[in-house]
C-alpha positions in Angstrom: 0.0 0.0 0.0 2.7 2.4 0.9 4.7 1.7 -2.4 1.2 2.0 -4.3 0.6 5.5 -2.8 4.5 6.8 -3.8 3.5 5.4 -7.5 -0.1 8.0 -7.5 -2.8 5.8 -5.8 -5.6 7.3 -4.2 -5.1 8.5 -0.4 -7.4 7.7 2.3 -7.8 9.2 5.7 -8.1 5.6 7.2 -4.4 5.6 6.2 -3.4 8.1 9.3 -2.7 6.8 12.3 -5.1 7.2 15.4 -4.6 10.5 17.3 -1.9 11.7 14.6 -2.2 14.6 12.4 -0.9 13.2 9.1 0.3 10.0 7.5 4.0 10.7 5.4 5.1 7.8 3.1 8.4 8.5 1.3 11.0 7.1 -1.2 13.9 7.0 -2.6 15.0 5.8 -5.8 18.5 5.7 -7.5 18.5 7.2 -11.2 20.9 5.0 -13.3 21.0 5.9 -16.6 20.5 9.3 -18.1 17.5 8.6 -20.1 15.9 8.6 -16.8 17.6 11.8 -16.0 16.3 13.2 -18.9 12.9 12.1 -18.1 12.7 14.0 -15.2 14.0 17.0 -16.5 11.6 17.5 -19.0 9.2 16.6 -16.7 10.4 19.7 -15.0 11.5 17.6 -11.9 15.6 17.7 -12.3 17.1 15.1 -10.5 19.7 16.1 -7.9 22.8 13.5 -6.9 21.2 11.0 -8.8 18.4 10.3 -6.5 14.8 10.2 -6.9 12.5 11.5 -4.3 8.9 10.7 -3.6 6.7 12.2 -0.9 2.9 11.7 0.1 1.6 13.4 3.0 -2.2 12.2 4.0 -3.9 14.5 6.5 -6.5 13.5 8.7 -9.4 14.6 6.0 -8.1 12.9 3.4 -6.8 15.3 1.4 -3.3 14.7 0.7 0.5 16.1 -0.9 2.7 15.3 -3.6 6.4 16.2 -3.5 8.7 14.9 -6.6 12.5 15.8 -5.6 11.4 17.9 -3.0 9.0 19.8 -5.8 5.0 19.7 -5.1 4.0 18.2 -7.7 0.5 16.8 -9.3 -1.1 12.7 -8.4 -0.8 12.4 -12.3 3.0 12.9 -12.2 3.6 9.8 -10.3 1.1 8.1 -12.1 2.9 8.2 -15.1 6.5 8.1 -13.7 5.6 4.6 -12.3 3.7 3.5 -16.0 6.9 4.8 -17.7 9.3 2.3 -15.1 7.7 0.7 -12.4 5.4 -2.3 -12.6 3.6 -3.6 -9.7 1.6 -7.3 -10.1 -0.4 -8.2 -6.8 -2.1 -11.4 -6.6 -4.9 -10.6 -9.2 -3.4 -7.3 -10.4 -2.0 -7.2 -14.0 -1.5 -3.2 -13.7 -0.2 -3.3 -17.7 -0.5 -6.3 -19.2 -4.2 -6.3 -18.9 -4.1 -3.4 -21.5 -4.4 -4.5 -25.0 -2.5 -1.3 -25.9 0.5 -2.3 -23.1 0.5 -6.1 -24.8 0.8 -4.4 -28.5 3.6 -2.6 -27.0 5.6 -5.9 -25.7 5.3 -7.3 -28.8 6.3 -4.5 -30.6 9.8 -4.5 -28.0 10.1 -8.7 -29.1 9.6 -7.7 -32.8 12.4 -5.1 -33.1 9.5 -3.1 -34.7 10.7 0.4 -32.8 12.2 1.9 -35.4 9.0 1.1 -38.2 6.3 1.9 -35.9 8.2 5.2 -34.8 8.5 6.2 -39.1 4.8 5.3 -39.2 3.4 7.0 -36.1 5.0 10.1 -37.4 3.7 9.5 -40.9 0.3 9.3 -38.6 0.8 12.4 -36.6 0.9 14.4 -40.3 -1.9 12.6 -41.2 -3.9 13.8 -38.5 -3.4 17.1 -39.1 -4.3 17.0 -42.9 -7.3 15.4 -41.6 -8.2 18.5 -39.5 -6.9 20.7 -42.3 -9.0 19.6 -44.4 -12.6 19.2 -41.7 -11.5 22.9 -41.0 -12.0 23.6 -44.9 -15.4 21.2 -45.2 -16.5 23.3 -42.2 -15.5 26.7 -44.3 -16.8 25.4 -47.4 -20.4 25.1 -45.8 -20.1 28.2 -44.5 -18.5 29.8 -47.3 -21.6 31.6 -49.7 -22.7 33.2 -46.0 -19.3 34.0 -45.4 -18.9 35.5 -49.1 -22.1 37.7 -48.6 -20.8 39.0 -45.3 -17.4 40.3 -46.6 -18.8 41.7 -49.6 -21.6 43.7 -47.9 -18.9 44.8 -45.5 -16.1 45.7 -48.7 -18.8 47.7 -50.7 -19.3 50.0 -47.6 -15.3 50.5 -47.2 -14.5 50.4 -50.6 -17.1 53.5 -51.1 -15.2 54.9 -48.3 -12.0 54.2 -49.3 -10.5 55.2 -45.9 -7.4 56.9 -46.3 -5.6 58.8 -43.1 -4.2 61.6 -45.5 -8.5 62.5 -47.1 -9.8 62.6 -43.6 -7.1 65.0 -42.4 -7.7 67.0 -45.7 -11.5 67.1 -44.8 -11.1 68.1 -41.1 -9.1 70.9 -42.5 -11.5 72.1 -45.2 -14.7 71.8 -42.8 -12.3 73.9 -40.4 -12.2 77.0 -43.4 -15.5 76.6 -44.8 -16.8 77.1 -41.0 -14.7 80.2 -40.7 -15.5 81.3 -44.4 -17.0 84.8 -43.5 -14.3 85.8 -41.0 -11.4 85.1 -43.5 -13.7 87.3 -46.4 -13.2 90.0 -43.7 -9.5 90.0 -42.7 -9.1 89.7 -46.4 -10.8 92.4 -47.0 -8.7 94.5 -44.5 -5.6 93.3 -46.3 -6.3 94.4 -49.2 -7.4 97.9 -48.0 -4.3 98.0 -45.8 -1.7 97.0 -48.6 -3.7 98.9 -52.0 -7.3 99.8 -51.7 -7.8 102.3 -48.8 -6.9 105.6 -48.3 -4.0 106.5 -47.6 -2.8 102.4 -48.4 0.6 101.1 -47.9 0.7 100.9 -51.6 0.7 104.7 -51.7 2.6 105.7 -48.7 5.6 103.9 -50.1 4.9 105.8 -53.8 5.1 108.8 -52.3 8.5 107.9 -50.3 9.8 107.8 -53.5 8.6 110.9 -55.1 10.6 112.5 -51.8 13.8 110.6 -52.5 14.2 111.4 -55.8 13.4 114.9 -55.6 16.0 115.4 -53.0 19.1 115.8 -54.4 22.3 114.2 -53.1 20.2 113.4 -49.2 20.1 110.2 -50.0 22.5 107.2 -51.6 21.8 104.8 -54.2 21.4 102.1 -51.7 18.7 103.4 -49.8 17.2 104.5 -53.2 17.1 100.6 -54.2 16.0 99.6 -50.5 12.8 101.6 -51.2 12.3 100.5 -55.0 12.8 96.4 -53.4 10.2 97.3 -50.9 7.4 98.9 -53.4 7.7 96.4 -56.0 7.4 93.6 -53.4 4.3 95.1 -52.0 3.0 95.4 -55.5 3.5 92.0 -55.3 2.0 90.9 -52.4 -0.9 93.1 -53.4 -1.5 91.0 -56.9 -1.3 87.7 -54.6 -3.9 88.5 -52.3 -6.1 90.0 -54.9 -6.1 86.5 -56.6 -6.9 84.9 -53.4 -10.9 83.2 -54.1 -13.3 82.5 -51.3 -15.6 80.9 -53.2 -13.1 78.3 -55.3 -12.7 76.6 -51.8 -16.8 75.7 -52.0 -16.3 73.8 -54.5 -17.2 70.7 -52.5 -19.5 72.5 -50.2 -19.4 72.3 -46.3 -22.5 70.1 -46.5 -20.2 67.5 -48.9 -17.3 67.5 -46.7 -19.2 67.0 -43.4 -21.7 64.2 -45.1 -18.1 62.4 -45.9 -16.8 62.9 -42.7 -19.4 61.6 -40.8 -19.4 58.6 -42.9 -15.9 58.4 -41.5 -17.2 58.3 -37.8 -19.7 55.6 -38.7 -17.7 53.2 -40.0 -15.1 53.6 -37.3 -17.6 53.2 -34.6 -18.9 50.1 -36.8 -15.7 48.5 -36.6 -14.1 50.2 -33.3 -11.1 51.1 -34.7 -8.8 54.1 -36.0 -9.1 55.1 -39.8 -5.2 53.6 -39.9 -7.0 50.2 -38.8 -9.8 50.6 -41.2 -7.3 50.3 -44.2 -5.9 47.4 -42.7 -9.3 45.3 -42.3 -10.0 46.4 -45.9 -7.1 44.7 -46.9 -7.8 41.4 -44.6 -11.6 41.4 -45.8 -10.0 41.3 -49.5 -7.6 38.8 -48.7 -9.9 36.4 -47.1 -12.4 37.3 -49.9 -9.9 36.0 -52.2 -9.3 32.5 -50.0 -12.5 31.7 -50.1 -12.9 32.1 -53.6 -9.9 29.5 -54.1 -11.4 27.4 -50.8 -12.8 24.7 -53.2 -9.4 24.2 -55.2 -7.8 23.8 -51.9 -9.7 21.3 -50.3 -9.3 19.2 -53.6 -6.2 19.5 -52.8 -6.1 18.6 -49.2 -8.4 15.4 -49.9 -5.8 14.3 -52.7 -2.8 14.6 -50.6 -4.9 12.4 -47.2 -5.6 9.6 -50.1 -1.8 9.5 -50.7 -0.7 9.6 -47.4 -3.5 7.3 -46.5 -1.8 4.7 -49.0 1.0 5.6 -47.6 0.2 4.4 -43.9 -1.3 1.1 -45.0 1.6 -0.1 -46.7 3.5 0.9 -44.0 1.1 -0.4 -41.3 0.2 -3.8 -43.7 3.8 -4.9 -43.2 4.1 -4.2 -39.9 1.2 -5.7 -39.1 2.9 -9.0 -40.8 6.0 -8.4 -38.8 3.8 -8.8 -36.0 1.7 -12.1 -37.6 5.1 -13.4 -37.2 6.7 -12.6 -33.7 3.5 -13.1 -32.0 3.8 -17.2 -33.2 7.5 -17.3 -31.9 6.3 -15.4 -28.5 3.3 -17.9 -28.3 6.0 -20.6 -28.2 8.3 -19.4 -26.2 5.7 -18.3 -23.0 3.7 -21.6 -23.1 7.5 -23.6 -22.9 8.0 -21.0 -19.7 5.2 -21.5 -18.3 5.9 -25.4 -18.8 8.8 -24.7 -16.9 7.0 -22.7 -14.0 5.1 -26.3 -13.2 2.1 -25.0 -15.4 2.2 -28.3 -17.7 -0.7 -28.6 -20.3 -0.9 -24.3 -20.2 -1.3 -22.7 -23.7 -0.3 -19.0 -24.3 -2.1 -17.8 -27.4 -2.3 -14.0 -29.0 -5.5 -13.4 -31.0 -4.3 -10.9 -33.4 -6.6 -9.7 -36.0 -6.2 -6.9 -39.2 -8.3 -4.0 -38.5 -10.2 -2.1 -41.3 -9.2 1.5 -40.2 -6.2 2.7 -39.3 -5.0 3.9 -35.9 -1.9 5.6 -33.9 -0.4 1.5 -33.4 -1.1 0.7 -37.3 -3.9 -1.9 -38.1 -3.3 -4.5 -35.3 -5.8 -5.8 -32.8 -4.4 -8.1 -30.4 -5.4 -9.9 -26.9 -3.0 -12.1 -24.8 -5.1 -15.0 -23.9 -4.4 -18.3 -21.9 -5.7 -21.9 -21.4 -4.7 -23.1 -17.9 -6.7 -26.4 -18.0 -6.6 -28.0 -21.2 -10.2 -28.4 -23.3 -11.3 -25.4 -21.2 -10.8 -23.0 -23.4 -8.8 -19.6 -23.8 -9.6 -16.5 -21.9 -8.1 -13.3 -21.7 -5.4 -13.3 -18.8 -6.7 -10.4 -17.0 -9.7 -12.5 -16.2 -7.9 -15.9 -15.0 -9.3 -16.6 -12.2 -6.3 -18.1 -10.3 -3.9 -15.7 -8.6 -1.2 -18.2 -8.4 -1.9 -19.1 -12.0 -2.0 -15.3 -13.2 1.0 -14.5 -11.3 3.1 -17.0 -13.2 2.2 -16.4 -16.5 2.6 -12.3 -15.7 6.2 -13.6 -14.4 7.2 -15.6 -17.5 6.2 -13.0 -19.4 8.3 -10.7 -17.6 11.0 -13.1 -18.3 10.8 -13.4 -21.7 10.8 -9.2 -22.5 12.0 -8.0 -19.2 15.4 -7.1 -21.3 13.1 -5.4 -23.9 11.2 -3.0 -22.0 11.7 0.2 -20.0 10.5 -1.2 -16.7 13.1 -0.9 -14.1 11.2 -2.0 -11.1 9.1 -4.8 -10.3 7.1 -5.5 -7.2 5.2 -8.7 -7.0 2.9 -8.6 -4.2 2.7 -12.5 -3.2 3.2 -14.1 -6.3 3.4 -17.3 -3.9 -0.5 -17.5 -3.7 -1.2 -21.0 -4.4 1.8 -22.7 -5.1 4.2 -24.4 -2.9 6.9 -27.3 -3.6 8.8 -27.6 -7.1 6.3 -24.7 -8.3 7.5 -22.2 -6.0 11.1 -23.4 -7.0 10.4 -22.4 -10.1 8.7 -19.4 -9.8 12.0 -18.1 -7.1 14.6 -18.9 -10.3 12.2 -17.0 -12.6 12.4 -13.8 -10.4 15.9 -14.6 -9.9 16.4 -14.3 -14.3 14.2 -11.3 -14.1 16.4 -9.6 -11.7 19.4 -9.6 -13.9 17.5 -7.1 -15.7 15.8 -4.9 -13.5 15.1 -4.8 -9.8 12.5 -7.3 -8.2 11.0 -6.5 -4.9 8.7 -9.6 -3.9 6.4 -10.1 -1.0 6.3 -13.7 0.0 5.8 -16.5 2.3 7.9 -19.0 1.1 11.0 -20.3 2.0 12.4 -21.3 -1.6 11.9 -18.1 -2.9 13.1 -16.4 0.1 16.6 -18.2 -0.2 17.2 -17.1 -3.4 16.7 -13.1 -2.9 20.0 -10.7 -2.6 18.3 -9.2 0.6 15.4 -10.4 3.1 13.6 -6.9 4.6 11.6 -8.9 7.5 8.5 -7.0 8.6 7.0 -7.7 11.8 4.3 -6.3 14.5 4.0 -5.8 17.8 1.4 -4.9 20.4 2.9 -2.1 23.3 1.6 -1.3 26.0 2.1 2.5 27.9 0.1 4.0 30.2 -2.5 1.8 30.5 -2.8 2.0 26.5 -1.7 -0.2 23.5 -0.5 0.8 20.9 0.5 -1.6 17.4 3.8 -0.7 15.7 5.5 -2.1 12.9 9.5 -3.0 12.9 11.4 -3.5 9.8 14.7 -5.5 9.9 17.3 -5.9 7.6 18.6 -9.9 7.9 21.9 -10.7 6.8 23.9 -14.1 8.6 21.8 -16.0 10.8 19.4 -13.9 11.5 18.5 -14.6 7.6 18.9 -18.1 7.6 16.4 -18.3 10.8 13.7 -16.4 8.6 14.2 -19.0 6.1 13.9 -22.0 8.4 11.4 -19.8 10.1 9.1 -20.0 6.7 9.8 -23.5 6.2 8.4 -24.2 9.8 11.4 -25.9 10.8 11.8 -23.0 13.5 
């Protein structure tokens, strides 16, 4: 239970000891290999001197903590730490190998298939997203003449606008002078009296400045003389300008024009909420997807051409994997009924139903289930659903056996896999975990001396009733034998003690 609650099983309150505040189960595992390292880093878990850390804290209302190398850390983080490299069979547990998906992944390992199935499940991925490419586009399609209708009752409105930064500021600046139309008629007016029309105008003043200089002989030099000609002629000048200046050519549009077309200015920007530099960009993105949707259909031709080859594609590749599989799945057939021969399970038959599916999936076309016949003329059943613990255990274990070198588990715990067998059985089943072993690390609860004798290390659990103050408490000791002490557990188990 404790290892089950480091790998992401459900808490429970029950779990906390009587008058204590919280329950804390917590391990530590040794990372050996840097794909495991890696795991955990990209998990966003880094692992620190090589050593894995798993907390659980349970309080007292059942709610609970996860720490991952001293990290907090989400239930669903162990849970698929411990799918990735722990496996844990209990008497009628089969936590994978009851998955069809987890059996099409052993036999994938035995068939040396990685390397296909990997070029094919990427194929896949690409295929998958043509296939939403292209219900994107069906979905478009359907909704493209509505679609069409929208943009171009929203393009003729802009379009008659044609919304340009550099007309509206030309507008704001007529409307300004067609407002003030009057008022500039009038301080034109006084121009044009000041410089040449009124009495007494600039115009003649300056005339007459020159009548005094050049009847005044030797008073004044020649520059002064050209000084007052430069000065006359460029009021002349100034005079003819203004004189040209025309009121009325600036009507031309009319004030009631120019504010009808700026208003239409403030209506479409309130329309579309936006500046008149934005309103010349969603002109141009109206047009554009105007333009998409008019090439929509040749598209989706498109798109549906290129699934059909790629769909070829993925059943060639998936037809002769699939073979592959045909194949390895007789040679494992073989070699797990011959193991479980040798595990004292005489007249059991290992079999893999594997069939061809019609449509394609992530795994290829492959449907498989590991089945078994324990008592022969009784028929095959799935060996999640063997009823015999002993029986299940065993043919869990010789599977483990036979692709233990294969897969990425690193752990096993079999939780009394001694249920039911005892003698030559148990014999075997002790050098079966002893193979698997070499591979990967076996932790095994039992009750039997043969397999007991063959382990590397015997942690003896025992408990025991105190007593304090007038109270009695039950406590749990854990013992490491080595020496005698393990050979006594041994007899101890074989009841010679």
């Amino acid at each position: 239970d404790a290892f089950q609650l480091l790998l992401g099983a459900r808490s429970d309150k029950k779990l906390v000891r009587k008058n204590s505040e919280c329950a804390i189960v917590e391990g530590v595992f040794k990372a050996r290999s840097s794909e495991i390292k890696s795991y955990f880093d990209e998990e966003g878990f880094p692992v620190e001197e090589n050593e894995i850390v798993i907390k659980r804290v349970i309080y007292q209302n059942g709610k609970s903590k996860a720490f991952l190398n001293h990290l907090s850390c989400p239930i669903s983080t162990l849970s698929k730490f411990s799918k990735s490299f722990v496996d844990l069979v209990g008497q009628f547990e089969n936590q994978k190998l009851g998955s069809h998906e987890y059996q099409l992944y052993l036999l994938d390992q035995f068939s040396k298939n990685e390397e296909k199935l990997k070029d094919y499940q990427e194929l896949f991925g690409h295929y998958q997203d043509l296939t939403k490419i292209f219900e994107g586009l069906q979905i478009k399609v359907r909704e493209k003449e509505q679609r069409e209708d929208y943009l171009r009752f929203q393009l003729s409105e802009l379009e008659a606008l044609n919304p340009s930064t550099e007309r509206e500021n030309e507008l704001v600046e007529k409307k300004a002078m067609l407002l003030n139309k009057e008022e500039n008629a009038l301080a034109l007016q006084s121009i044009q009296e000041i410089l040449s029309e009124g009495d007494n105008n600039t115009l003649q003043q300056i005339k007459l400045i020159q009548k005094f200089v050049s009847n005044t002989s030797g008073l004044f030099n020649s520059e002064i003389e050209d000084k007052i000609n430069t000065v006359s002629g460029l009021l002349e000048d100034l005079s003819y300008d203004v004189s040209r200046i025309d009121l009325n050519g600036e009507d031309e549009e009319g004030l009631d024009s120019v504010l009808d077309e700026l208003d239409s200015y403030q209506k479409v920007k309130r329309k579309f909420n936006v500046t008149t530099e934005e309103l010349i960009k969603i002109t141009e993105n109206f047009q554009k997807e105007l333009n998409a949707l008019n090439q929509m259909d040749s598209e989706l031709a498109k798109v549906q051409s290129e699934i059909h080859t790629t769909e070829d594609k993925l059943f060639k590749k998936a037809t002769e994997i699939h073979k592959i599989r045909q194949e390895k799945a007789q040679e494992l057939e073989r070699l797990i009924t011959r193991g479980l021969s040798e595990l004292n399970m005489k007249g059991s038959t290992f079999k893999i139903n594997i069939q061809k599916a019609q449509k394609l999936n992530i795994t290829g076309l492959t449907q498989l289930s590991f089945t078994a016949e324990t008592n022969p003329g009784e028929g095959f059943y799935n060996i999640k659903d063997i009823a015999s613990g002993g029986e299940l255990s065993r043919i869990l274990l010789c599977l483990r056996q036979i692709v233990a070198s294969e897969d990425s588990i690193s752990i096993f715990f079999f939780d009394e896999i001694d249920t039911g067998i005892g003698g030559e059985t148990a014999s075997k089943v002790a050098e079966a975990l002893k193979k698997v072993s070499q591979k990967s690390q076996v932790l095994a609860i039992t009750h039997l001396p043969q397999i007991a004798k063959m382990v590397d290390e015997i942690i003896y659990v025992d408990k025991k009733s105190l007593k304090s103050d007038n109270s009695v408490r039950t406590i749990s000791f854990v013992e490491n034998k080595t020496g005698d002490d393990r050979d006594q557990v041994i007899q101890q188990l074989a009841g010679l003690v």
